[in-house]
Structures are given as structure tokens and as C-alpha cells.
C-alpha positions in Angstrom: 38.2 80.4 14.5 37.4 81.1 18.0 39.9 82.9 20.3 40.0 79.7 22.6 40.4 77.0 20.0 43.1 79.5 18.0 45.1 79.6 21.8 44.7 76.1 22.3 46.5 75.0 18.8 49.1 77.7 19.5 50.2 76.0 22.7 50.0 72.5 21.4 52.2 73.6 18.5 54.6 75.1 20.8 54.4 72.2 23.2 55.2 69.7 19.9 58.3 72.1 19.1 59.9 71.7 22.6 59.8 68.6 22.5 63.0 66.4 22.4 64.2 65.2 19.2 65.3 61.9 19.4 67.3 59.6 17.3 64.6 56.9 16.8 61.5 57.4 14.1 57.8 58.5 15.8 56.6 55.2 17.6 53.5 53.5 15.8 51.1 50.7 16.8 51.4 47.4 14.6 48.5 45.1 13.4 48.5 43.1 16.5 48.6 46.5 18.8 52.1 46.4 19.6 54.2 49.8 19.9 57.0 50.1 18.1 59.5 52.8 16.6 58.9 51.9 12.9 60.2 48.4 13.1 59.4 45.9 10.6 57.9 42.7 11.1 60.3 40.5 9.3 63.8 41.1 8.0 65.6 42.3 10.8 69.2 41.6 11.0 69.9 39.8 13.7 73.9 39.3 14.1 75.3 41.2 16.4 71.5 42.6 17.8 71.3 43.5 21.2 67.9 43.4 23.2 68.6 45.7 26.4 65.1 45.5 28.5 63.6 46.6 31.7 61.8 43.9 33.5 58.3 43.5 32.6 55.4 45.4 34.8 56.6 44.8 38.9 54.2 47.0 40.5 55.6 49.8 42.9 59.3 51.2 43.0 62.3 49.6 44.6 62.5 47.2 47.2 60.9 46.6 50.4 63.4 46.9 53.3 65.8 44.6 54.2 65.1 42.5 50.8 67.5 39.4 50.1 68.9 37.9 46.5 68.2 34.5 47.6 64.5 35.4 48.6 61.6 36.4 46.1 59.2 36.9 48.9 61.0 39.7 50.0 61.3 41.7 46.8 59.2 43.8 44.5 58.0 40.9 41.8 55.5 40.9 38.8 52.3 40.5 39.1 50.1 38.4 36.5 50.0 41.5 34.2 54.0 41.2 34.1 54.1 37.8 33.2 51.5 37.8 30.7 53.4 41.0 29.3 57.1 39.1 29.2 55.1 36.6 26.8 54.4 39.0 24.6 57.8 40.5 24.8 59.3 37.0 23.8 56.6 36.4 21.2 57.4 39.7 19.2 60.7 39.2 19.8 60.2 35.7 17.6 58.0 38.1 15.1 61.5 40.1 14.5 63.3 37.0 14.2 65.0 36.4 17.4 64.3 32.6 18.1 67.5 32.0 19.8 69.6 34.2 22.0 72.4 34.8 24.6 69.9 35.9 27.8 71.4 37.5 30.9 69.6 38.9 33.4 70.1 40.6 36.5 69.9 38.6 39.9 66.1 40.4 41.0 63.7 37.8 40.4 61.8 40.2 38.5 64.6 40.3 35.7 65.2 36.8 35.9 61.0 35.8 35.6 61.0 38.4 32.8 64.0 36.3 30.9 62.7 33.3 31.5 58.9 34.1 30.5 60.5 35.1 27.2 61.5 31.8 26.1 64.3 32.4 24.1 67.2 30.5 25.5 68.8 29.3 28.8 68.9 32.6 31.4 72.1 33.4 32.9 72.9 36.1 35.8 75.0 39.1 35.2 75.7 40.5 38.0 76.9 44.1 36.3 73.0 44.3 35.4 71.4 44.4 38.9 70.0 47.8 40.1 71.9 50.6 41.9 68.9 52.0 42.2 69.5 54.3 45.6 73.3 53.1 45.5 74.5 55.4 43.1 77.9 54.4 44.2 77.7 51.3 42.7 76.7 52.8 39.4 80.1 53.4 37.8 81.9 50.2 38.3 78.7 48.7 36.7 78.4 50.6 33.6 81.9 50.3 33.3 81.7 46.4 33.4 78.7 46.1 30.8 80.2 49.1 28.5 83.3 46.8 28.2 80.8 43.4 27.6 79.7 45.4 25.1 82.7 46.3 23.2 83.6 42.6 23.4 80.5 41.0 21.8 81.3 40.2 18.2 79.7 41.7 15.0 78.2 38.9 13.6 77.2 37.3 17.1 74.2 35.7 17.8 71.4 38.2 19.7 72.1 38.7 23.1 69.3 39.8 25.3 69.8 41.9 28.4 67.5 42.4 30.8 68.0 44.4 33.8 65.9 47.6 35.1 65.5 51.4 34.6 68.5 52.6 36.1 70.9 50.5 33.9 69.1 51.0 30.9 68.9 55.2 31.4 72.9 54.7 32.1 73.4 53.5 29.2 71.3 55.1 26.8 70.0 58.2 28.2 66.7 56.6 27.6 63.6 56.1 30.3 62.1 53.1 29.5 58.5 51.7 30.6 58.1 48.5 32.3 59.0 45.8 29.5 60.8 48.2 27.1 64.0 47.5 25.4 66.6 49.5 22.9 67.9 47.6 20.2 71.0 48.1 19.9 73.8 46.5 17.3 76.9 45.4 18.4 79.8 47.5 16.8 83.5 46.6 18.6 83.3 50.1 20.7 81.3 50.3 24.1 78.8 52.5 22.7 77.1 50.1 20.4 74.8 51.5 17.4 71.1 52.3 18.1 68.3 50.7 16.0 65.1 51.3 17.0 62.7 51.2 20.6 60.6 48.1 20.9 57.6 48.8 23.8 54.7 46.2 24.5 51.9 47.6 26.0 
């Protein structure tokens, strides 16, 4: 083997043994192109799921200055590429069984279009899942707030979906997720609920 192919392999083998071990199996691409984390199709349990999601594709970072609640104009909102992709999010959603749900959003218009695009049920703002993004001050009392929603939601609910942003979700979970990404989670009576699986749609 030549030297350069031999020290290439060597430092893509290395590169593969650093690399975080996490508690969800090696993502895959389904039939219809959509990335998931070994997830079936069909026969998902759905009592007591949660759906915690960024918003779908908003492109840039943050908010312009001096953005307002009441005011979509002013904020950082998705473009046709997000809306098409928080279709898709609802429509797999409805592959995995999930017709029906509890959605809460935070009060960005981004979250809210995102829950609304994905058709699953009346939207309703949670305030505990805006962004603290640059307001890390606010961080605590909101993780504290959705930890203890958490804890309350009953085993054999109905699915709630949450959607929210990158902050949140990286609170919660220790997890970075891409625009659109959510961690299923399964409601389990203690504010750390139990981890399924990592649903991305490209």
C-alpha cells in the first residue's frame, strides 16, 4: 500500500475512535431519503412520546436588533426551504404514527410557523420554550419550568410535540440539533425523560 494511502487510513481510523459515543444507534437514510437514527417506519409507541424540535431552516443566527413578539417582520423567519421542510417534518411524523398531538411552541414566529406547518393539532405558546439565546440569565428558570412540565406529563399521554430552538433543546439534552431536528423522548414521571432515538429531515 502506498505510504500516503496507509497514513490516510491511519488518521481516519483514529479520527473514527475519538469520536463521541453517543446513546442513539448510527443515523441511516430511509427509502424516501429521510435521516434517521434507526427508527422504524411503523410501530412506534406513541403514549407518553415526546417530539422536542428546533424550528425548521430560518436562515442566519439570532435576531435582528430591537426585534418584537408581536412582529414577524422584525425577526429572523423561514424562508420557503423551512416551510417546505416543516411539511416533511409533520408528514414523517404521520409515517411514525403521530396523527394527533399536544403542540407547543415557542412565541418566535419561526417556532410557531414550524408547528403549525406540521399539521398535527391546534398550536399553543409556551413561553418556557422561547430562546435565551444571548440571555443566558434567563436560561435556568426556563429549563427549570419545562424539566418540571416534563415530569408532569403522564405515561400513557398522548404525544406532545415541542418545538422551540437550539439553545433549549442543547439544555436539555446535551444535543446540537440542525434546523428541523427533534429527540424523541418518552415520558417517564422524572424531569429527565427516557431517550428514543434522533429524527433529522434533510
Amino acid at each position: 500500500m502506498p505510504v500516503p494511502r496507509r497514513r490516510t487510513l491511519m488518521a481516519l481510523s483514529a479520527a473514527l475512535l475519538a469520536a463521541p459515543a453517543y446513546a442513539f444507534p448510527a443515523a441511516a437514510l430511509d427509502a424516501a431519503g429521510l435521516e434517521t437514527a434507526g427508527l422504524e417506519t411503523a410501530g412506534l409507541e406513541t403514549a407518553g412520546l415526546v417530539v422536542l424540535m428546533r424550528h425548521a431552516e430560518a436562515p442566519g443566527t439570532g435576531d435582528p436588533s430591537g426585534f418584537r413578539l408581536d412582529d414577524c417582520a422584525t425577526q429572523r423567519n423561514l424562508d420557503g426551504d423551512g416551510r417546505a421542510q416543516a411539511a416533511r417534518i409533520g408528514e414523517r411524523l404521520r409515517q411514525l404514527g403521530i396523527d394527533q398531538a399536544r403542540v407547543l411552541s415557542s412565541q418566535w414566529c419561526r417556532c410557531l410557523d414550524t408547528a403549525r406547518l406540521l399539521d398535527l393539532g391546534p398550536v399553543k405558546e409556551m413561553p418556557a420554550l422561547n430562546s435565551f439565546f444571548g440571555q443566558q440569565e434567563k436560561e435556568k428558570e426556563s429549563i427549570t419550568e419545562l424539566r418540571q412540565f416534563l415530569a408532569d406529563l403522564p405515561r400513557d399521554g398522548k404525544p406532545v410535540v415541542l418545538v422551540t430552538h437550539q439553545v433549549t433543546v442543547t439544555a436539555l439534552t446535551g444535543i446540537f440539533p440542525a434546523s428541523g431536528e427533534a429527540v424523541l423522548l418518552r415520558a417517564n414521571g422524572t424531569p429527565d425523560p427516557e431517550r428514543i432515538d434522533r429524527l433529522a429531515i434533510p
